[in-house]
C-alpha positions in Angstrom: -65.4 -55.3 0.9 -64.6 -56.8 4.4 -68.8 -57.2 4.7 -68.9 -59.3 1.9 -66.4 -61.9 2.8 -69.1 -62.7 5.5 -71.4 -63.9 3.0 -69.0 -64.6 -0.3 -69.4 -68.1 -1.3 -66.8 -70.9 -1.6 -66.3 -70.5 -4.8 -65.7 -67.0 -4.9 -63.3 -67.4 -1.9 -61.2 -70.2 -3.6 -61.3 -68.0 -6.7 -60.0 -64.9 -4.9 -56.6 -67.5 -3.4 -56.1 -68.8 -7.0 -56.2 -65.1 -8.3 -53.4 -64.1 -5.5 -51.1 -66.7 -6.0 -51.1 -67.0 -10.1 -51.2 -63.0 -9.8 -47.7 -63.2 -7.0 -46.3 -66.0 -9.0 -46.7 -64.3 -12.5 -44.9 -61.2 -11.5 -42.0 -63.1 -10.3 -41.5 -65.0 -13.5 -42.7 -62.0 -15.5 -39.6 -59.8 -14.0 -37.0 -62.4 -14.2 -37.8 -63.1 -18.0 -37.5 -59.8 -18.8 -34.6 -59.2 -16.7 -32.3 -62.1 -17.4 -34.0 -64.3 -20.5 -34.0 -60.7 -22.3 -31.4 -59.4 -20.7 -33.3 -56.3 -20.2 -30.3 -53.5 -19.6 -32.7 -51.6 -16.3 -34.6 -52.9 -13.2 -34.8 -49.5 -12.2 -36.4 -48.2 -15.3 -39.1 -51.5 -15.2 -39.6 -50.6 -11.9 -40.7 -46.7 -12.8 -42.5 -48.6 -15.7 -44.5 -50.3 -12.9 -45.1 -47.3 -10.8 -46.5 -45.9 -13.9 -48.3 -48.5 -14.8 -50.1 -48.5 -10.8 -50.7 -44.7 -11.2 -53.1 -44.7 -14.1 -54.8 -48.1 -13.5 -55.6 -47.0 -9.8 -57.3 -43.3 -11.3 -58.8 -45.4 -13.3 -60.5 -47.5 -11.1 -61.3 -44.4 -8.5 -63.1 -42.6 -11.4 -65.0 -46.3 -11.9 -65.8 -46.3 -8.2 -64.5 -50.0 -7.5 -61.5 -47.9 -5.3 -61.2 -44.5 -2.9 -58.6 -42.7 -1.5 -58.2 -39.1 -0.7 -57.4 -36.6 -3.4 -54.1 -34.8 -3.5 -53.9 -32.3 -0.1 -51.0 -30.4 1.3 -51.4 -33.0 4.0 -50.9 -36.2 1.7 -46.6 -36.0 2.0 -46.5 -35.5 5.4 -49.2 -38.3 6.2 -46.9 -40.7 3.6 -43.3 -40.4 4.2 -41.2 -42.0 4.6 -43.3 -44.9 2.9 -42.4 -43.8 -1.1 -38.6 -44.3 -0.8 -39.2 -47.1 1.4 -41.5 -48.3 -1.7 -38.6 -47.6 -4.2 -35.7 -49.1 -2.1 -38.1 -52.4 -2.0 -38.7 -51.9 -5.6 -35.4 -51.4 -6.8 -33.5 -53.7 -4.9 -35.7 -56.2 -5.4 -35.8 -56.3 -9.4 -31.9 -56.0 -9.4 -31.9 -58.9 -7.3 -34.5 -61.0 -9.7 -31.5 -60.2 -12.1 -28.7 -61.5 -10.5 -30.4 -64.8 -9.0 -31.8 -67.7 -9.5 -35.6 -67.9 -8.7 -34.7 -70.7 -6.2 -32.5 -68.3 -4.3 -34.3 -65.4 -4.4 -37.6 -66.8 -3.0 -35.5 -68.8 -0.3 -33.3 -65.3 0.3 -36.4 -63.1 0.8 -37.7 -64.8 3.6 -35.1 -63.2 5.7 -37.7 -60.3 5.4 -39.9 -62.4 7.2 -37.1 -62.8 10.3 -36.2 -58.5 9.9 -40.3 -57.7 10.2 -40.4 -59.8 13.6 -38.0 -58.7 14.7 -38.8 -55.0 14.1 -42.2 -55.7 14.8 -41.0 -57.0 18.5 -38.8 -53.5 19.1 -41.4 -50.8 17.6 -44.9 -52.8 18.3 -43.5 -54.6 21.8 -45.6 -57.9 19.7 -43.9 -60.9 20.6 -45.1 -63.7 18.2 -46.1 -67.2 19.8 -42.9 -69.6 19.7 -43.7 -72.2 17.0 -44.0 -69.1 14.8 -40.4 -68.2 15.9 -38.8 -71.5 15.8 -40.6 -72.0 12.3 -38.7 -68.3 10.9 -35.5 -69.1 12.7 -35.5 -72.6 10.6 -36.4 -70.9 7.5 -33.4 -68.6 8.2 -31.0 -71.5 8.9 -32.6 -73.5 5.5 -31.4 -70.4 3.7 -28.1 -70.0 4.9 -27.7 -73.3 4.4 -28.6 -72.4 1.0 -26.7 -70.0 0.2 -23.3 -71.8 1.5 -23.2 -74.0 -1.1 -24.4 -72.1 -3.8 -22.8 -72.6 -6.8 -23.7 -69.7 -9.0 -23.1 -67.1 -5.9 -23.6 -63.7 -6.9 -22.2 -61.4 -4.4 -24.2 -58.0 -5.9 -27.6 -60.3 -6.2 -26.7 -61.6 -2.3 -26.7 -57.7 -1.2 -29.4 -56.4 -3.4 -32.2 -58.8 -2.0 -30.9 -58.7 1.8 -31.7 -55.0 0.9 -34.5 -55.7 -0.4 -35.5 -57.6 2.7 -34.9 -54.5 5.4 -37.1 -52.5 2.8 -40.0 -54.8 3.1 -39.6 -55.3 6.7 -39.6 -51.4 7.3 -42.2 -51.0 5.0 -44.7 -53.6 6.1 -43.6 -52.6 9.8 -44.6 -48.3 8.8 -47.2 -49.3 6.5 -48.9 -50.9 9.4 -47.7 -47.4 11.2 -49.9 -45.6 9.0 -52.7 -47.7 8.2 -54.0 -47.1 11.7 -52.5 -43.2 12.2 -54.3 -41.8 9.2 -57.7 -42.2 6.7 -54.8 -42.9 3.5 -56.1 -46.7 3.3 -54.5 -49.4 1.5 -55.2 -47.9 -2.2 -54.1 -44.5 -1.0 -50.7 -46.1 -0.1 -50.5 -47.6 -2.9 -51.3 -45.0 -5.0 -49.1 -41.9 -3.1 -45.6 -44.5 -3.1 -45.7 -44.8 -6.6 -46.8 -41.3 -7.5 -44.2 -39.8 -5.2 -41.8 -42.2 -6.7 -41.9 -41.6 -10.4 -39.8 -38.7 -10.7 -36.8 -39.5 -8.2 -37.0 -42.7 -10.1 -36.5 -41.4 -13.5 -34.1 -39.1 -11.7 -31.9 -42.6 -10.8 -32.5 -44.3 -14.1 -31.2 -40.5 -15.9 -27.8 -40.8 -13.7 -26.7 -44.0 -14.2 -26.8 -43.9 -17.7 -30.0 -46.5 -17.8 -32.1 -43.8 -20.1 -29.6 -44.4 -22.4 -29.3 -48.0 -22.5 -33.1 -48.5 -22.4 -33.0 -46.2 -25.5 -31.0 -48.5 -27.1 -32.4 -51.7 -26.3 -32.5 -54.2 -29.2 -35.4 -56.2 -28.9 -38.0 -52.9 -28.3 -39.5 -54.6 -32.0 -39.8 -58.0 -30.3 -43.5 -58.2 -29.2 -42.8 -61.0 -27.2 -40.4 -59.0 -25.1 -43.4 -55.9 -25.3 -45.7 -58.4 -24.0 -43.7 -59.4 -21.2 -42.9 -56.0 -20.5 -46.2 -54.8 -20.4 -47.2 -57.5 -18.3 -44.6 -56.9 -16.0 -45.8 -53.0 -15.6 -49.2 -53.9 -14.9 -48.8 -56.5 -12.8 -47.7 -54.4 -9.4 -51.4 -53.1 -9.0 -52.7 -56.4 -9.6 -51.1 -58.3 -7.1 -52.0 -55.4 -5.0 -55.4 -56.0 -5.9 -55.6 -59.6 -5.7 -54.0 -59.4 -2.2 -57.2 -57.2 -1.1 -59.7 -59.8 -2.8 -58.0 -62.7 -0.9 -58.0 -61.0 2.2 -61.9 -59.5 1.5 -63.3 -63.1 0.4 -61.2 -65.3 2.7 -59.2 -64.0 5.7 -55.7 -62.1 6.4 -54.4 -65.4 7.2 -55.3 -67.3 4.3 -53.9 -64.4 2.5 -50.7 -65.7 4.7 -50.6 -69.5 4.0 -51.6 -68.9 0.3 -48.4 -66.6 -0.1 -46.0 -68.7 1.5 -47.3 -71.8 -0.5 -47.2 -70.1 -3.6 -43.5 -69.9 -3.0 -43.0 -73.1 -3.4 -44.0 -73.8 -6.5 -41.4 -70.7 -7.9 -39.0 -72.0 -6.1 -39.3 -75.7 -7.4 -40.3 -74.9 -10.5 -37.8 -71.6 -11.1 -34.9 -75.1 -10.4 -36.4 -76.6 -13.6 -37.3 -73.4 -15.7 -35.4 -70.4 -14.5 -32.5 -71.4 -16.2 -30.1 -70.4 -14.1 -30.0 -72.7 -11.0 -26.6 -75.2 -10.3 -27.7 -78.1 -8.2 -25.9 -79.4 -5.3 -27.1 -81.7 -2.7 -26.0 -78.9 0.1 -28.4 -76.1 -1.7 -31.0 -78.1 -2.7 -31.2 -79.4 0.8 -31.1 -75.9 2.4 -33.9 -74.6 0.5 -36.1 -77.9 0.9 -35.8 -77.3 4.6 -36.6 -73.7 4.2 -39.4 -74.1 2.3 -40.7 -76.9 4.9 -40.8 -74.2 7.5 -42.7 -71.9 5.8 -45.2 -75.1 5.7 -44.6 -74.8 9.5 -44.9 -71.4 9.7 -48.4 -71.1 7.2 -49.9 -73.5 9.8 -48.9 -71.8 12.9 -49.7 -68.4 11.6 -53.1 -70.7 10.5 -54.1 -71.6 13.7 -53.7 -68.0 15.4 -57.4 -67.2 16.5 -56.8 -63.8 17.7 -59.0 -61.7 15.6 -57.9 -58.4 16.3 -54.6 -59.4 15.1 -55.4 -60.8 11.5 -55.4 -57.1 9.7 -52.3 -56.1 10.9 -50.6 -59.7 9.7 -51.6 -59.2 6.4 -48.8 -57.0 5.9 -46.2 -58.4 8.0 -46.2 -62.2 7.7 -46.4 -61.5 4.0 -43.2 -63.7 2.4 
């Protein structure tokens, strides 16, 4: 796949960033109307839905031949921990988080991640990043606090569950990268091991907090516009896995970059006119504007770093 982005033509290579960011931006939307529009009663049980979902498309597509990865080995665990709960914290806290906020926050929110991945990158890696690239996270951090101080529909649990969130990514982009270049797993194999790994210890949660039980008894499982959305949902992990591949194969690891930070943008600004749940004030809406100007800053700094050898391992980590 990396050969053919040598000779892919433009077309296919703008095709591959559209398919990234409506596939990242549909995921987003997808969770939070089934979370909150719905009022769906378990992240944690859409989340094993997704894992699910990720396990059967990904055989699928081995036994097609358009993926590989290894086959199951006593050596698989030990070659992918501690990456699953890693996966399932990221997972977890994450959906809970869609719940409890508003799209604008949330998107502005997770780019802490970005902030916790350099600097985790800078203690584990020794990589120290050039300094527009710092000043432009340390602005996004301040746009966001900024943010969040005058947010009027604060939501204490939401707050927690996406800063959680945040160290997940950040430790998982940071040990993905870890084992990405310590063992023959590959990206698919990753991706394939979390979420298989993950599926009983998450039925396991969803069984002991009672969410089994309110899933059971969810009114709207005869609405098939909730069944679609809920199905789109589940599916939709694997293909924003996939798409983030095909952007990287057609294009580069740093358009990958820009194309995720912009896509931001338009959930952010459009999640203030459609989510439903976002309170303007001048304070918040100011905060996130100049938070999602630095990632602007922080695209075209991250745009305009040449060093090849780098680019692969960015993919993960300057991911927002």
């Amino acid at each position: 796949m990396t050969d053919e982005s040598l000779t892919s033509s433009p077309t296919k290579r703008v095709l591959a960033a559209l398919f990234y960011a409506f596939s990242s931006v549909l995921i987003v939307m997808a969770n939070k109307s089934v979370l909150t529009n719905y009022g769906f009663p378990s992240a944690q049980f859409l989340g094993v839905g997704q894992m699910v979902a990720a396990v059967i498309i990904m055989q699928i597509l081995k036994v097609g031949g358009f993926v590989s990865f290894p086959d199951m080995s006593s050596t698989i665990p030990r070659k992918i921990f501690p990456l699953p709960l890693l996966y399932l914290g990221n997972l977890v806290f994450g959906l809970g988080g869609t719940k409890k906020l508003s799209l604008p926050m949330f998107t502005v929110l997770r780019r802490f991640s970005i902030l916790m991945t350099m600097l985790l990158e800078i203690y584990i890696f020794k990589k120290a990043p050039s300094k527009l690239i710092v000043v432009s996270i340390l602005t996004m951090t301040a746009g966001s606090v900024i943010a969040a101080s005058n947010d009027l529909a604060f939501e204490l649990v939401g707050y927690v569950l996406i800063l959680a969130n945040d160290v997940c990514t950040a430790a998982n982009n940071v040990f993905t990268k870890k084992h990405l270049n310590a063992n023959e797993l590959g990206k698919y194999g990753i991706l394939y091991y979390n979420c298989l790994f993950m599926i009983i210890p998450g039925m396991v949660l969803c069984a002991s907090t009672g969410d089994v039980e309110r899933v059971k008894n969810f009114e709207q499982w005869n609405d098939m516009s909730f069944l679609f959305q809920f199905f789109v949902s589940s599916v939709m992990g694997v293909v924003l896995m996939y798409s983030v591949t095909m952007c990287t194969a057609y294009n580069s690891a740093l358009t990958t970059t820009v194309v995720g930070c912009l896509k931001n943008i338009s959930v952010t600004y459009v999640g203030m006119v459609f989510g439903g749940d976002y309170i303007f004030s001048w304070p918040n809406f100011v905060g996130i504007t100049i938070s999602v100007l630095a990632s602007l800053v922080y695209s075209a700094a991250v745009f305009t770093n040449k060093k090849p050898t780098s680019q692969k391992g960015n993919e993960a980590s300057t991911k927002v």
